[in-house]
Each structure stands twice: as C-alpha cells, then as structure tokens.
N, C-alpha and C positions, 0 to 999 in steps of 0.2 A: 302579388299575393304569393307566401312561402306555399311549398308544398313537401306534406309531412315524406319522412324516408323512410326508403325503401323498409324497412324493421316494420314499422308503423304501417306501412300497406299491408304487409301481407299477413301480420296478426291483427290487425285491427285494435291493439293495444297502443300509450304513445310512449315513445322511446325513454328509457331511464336514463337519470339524472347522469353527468360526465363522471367518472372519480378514475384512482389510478388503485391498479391492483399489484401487491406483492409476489415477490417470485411464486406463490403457493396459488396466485388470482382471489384471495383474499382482497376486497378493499379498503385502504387506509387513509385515513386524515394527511393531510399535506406536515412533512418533517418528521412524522415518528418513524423513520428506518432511512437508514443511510442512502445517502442519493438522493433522498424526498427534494423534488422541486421546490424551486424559493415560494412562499406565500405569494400571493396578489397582492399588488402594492397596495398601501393601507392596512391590511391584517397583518396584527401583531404574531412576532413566531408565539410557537406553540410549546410550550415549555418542556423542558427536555431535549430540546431539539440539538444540545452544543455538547461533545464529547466532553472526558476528564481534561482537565489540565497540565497541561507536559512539566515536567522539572526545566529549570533556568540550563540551558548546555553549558559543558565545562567549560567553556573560553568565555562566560561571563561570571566567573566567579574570582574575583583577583582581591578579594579585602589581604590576605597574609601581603600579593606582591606590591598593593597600595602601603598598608602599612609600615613593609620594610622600606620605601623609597620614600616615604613622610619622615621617616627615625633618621635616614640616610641624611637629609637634606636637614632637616633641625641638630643633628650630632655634628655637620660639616660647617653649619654658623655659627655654634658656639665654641666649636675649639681652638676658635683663635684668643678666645680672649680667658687670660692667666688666671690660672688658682679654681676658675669658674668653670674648665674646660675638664675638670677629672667628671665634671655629671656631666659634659658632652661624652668623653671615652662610656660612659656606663650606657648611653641613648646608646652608640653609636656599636656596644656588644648586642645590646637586644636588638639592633636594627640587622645585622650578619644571621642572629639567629634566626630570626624571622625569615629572613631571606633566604637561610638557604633552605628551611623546610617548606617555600615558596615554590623555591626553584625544582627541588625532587618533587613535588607531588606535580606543578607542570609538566615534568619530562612522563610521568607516566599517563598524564591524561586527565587526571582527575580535576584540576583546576587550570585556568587562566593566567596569564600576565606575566611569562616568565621573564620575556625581555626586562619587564617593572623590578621583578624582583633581581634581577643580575645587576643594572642601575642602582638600588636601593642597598644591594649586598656591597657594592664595591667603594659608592659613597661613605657607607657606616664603619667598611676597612680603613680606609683613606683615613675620616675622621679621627678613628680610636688610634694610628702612626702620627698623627699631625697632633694631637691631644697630648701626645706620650713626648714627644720631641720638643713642644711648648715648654711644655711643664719642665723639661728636663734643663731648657735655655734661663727660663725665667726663675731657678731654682739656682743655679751658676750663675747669673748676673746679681741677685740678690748675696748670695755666701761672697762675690765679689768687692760689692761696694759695701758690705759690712765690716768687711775686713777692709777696705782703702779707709774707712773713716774711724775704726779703731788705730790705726796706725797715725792720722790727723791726729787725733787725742793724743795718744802719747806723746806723739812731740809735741806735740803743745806742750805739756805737763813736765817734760823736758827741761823743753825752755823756759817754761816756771820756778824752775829748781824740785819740782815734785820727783820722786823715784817710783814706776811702776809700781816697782813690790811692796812700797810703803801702803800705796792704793789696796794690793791686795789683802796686805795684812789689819787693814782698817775693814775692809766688807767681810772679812772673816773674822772679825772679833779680836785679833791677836796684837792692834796694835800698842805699843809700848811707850810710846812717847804722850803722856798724858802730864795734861797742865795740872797746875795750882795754883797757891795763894802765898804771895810773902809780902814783905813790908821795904820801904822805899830805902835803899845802899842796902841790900839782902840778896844773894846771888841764888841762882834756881839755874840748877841743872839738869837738865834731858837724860832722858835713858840711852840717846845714842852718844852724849857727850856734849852738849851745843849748851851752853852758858851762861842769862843772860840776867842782868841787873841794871836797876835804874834809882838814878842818886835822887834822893830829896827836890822836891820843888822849892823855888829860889827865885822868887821877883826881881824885875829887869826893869829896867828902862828901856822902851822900843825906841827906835830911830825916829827920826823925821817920815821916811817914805815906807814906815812899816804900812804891811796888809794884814787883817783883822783885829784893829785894835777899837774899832769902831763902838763897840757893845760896852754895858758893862761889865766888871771884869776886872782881876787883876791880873796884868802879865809874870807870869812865870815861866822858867825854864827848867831843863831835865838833861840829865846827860845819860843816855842808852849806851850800854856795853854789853859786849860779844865776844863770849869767846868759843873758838869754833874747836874742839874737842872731836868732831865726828869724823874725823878721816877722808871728807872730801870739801870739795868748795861750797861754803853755805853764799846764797843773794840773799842779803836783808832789804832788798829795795821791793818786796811785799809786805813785811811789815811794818805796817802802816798803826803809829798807837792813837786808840783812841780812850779821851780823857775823859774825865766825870767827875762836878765838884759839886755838891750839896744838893745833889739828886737832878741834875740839871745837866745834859750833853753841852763842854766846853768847844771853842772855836777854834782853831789853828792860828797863830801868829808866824806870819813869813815876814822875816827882815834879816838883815843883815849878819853874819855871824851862826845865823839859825841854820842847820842843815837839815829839817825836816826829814830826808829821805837820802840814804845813802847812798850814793852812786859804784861805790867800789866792792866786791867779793871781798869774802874773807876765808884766805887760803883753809889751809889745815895747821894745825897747834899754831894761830896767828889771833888777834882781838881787834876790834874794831872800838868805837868812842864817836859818839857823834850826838848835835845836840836838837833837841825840840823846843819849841813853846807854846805855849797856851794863855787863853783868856778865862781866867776860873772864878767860879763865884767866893769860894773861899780856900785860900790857900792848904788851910789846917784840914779842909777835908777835900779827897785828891785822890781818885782812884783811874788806873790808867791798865786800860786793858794791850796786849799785845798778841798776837799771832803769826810766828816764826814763819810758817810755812802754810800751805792751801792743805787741808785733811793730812798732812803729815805729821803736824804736833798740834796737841789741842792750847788755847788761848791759854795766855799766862796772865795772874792777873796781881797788880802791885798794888797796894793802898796806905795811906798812912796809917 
C-alpha cells in the first residue's frame, strides 16, 4: 500500500497533477516554448511546435555551374562533326557565359559548384577552338577538291577538242558559233572559220561482209568535207552524223571503203573528205544532222 507524500500529509489536500513550468513558473502544454520535452510516445506533437524553415545554404545551389558543364559537354560532341558544329561553337559561347557568371558568384559565396562550373567553362572553350579549326579544315578540303575536279573537267574537254573559253562564252550568252540549215553540196561556215559540207546522197552496192544492211532500206553514201579555217587543230572524230529519211532514224552501214569516222586531225588552212553510209527509207528525202564539236558549235543541219 502507497502512502500519500509528504505535500499531501501535512495539508491534508492531495497533490496536483505533474506539468512543467516556464521560466516565469507559468505552466505550459508539452512543445509550445523552446526546449519543451518530446510528447509521450503516442501523442501526436502539438502544432506549432517546429520553427521556420531555413533557406537551401549556398553550396547547394549549382543550376548556373550544372548548366554551364551540360552546354560544355553537348557543345564538345558536336563539334566534331562539319558544317553542324557552327550551333556546337554558339552552345559552346553560351556554355563560357554561363560559366563564368558561375564561377564569380562561387568565389563570392553566394552559390555552389564552382569546380562544375570551371569544368563546364573550359569544356565550352575547347569546344567553340575545336568548332572554329573544323570548320576552317572542312572548308579547305572542300575549295580543294573543287578545284582538283574542275581542272579533271577541263582536260577532259581538252581532250575533246572543246576550248574553256568557248565553255564560257556559251553560259554567258556570247557564243558565236551557231548552226543552220543548208541543202546537200552547199557549204556552211562557222563564225570561227570551220567549213563544212556534205555532197548528195548516192546509192551503193554493199559488199558481201557489210554491217547494217540487214533492214529495209536503201544504201547510200555521203561524202563530208572539212575545211578547217579556224587557226588551230579541229578532231572531227566527234562528229558523229546522224541521218533521217521519211521521218524514220536511218542505220549506219560499215563496209568496206566507208570511213564512218575519221581518224586524222585537220591541221589549220588544211580539209579533210571522208565518206558515210546509211540505210534510208527513201533516198529523195534525207536529212543528215551534224555536230562539229561538244557545246562549241551548235548542230548543223543538211537536207535535201
């Protein structure tokens, strides 16, 4: 059996309930003043009981030194690759700028991540020198092989018998050498002097071991003449005539005597003579295109 205390004996009152009193002996609920004891487990705190909320401290605040070393790293992958790498150099300014206003508000305190952002700043340099030095390679290698495969062309065109300047005087409208129309022994001369006429069609007898005689058709022959008036070496071994008799493309006859295609230049004030044949629908009607040269003189055309 308890036995009430000492309070309780000698007033004869029984002793009040436990509580805790405030520096002034005021008593207060458990948690409404600083230091208040934890609750008894089970009771929920007592609302009010948790100070304000502090600010995030400067060393966790890094979005500028994040974002300068995300820009750093995306500016530093694509400038390797050509013509695509001028929008890495543009990441790769915004990524410095970022960076270094990373970097000064770090050194004074105010934000976080400055190693981030000196990483992010130096990546985004790198980038926008590696960006600039691409571009400046891949700009030189291209004006390179533009120029090696213009210079293929002209020799080619060379070797053609074509003249540059003839090229250029044709894309600018200026050139002079333009064809027409004449009738078959009728000579047609070029504005640079080049000379050429084709006699009368004139049915032949092919050989035994002719080729295209096969079709219908009658064989006739042509004799092409050349005179070469223009002050250097013409090739006729590109002009190539092609025939046309009663609205119908004729066939070549190779045979013997026939020299379709000339093998020899024709100096300067020199002519050339060499002969064709064909398999025509009808002899009386006979139109026989020719073209001197590749876009240097336009198609000459002979008809009866």
């Amino acid at each position: 059996m308890s036995t009430p205390s000492d309070d309780a004996q000698t007033t004869g009152q029984p002793a009040a309930p436990f509580s805790h009193a405030t520096d002034h002996g005021t008593p207060t609920p458990y948690g409404n003043s600083p230091g208040a004891p934890t609750p008894p487990p089970g009771q929920p705190p007592v609302p009010g009981s948790y100070g304000p909320q502090q600010p995030r401290p400067a060393a966790e605040r890094r979005g500028l030194a994040i974002t300068a070393l995300v820009l750093g790293i995306v500016a530093l992958l694509g400038c390797w690759i050509p013509f695509l790498n001028i929008g890495s150099a543009v990441v790769g300014i915004v990524g410095v700028v970022l960076g270094i206003v990373a970097i000064v508000k770090a050194s004074r305190g105010t934000v976080g991540g400055k190693v981030m952002a000196i990483v992010g700043t130096a990546l985004s340099a790198l980038a926008i020198a590696l960006s600039i030095v691409i571009s400046v390679a891949t700009a030189a290698f291209v004006t390179a092989t533009v120029e090696e495969q213009s210079d293929v062309i002209e020799q080619s065109l060379q070797d053609a018998g074509v003249d540059p300047q003839d090229l250029e005087a044709i894309a600018s409208g200026e050139a002079t050498n333009a064809g027409g129309v004449v009738g078959f022994a009728e000579t047609y001369t070029y504005a640079d002097g080049l000379a050429i006429s084709v006699s009368a069609p004139e049915e032949f007898t092919p050989g035994e071991y002719a080729v295209g005689v096969e079709g219908e058709g009658t064989p006739v022959v042509f004799e092409v003449t050349i005179e070469n008036g223009t002050g250097a070496v013409f090739d006729p071994s590109l002009m190539y005539p092609v025939v046309a008799s009663a609205g119908t493309e004729s066939e070549a006859v190779y045979d013997d005597g026939i020299d379709m295609l000339p093998s020899s230049k024709v100096q300067p004030d020199k002519s050339l003579t060499y002969t064709v044949a064909y398999m025509v629908a009808d002899p009386s009607d006979v139109q026989v295109d020719l073209e001197p040269g590749f876009l240097e003189y336009d198609t000459l055309t002979v008809t009866s």
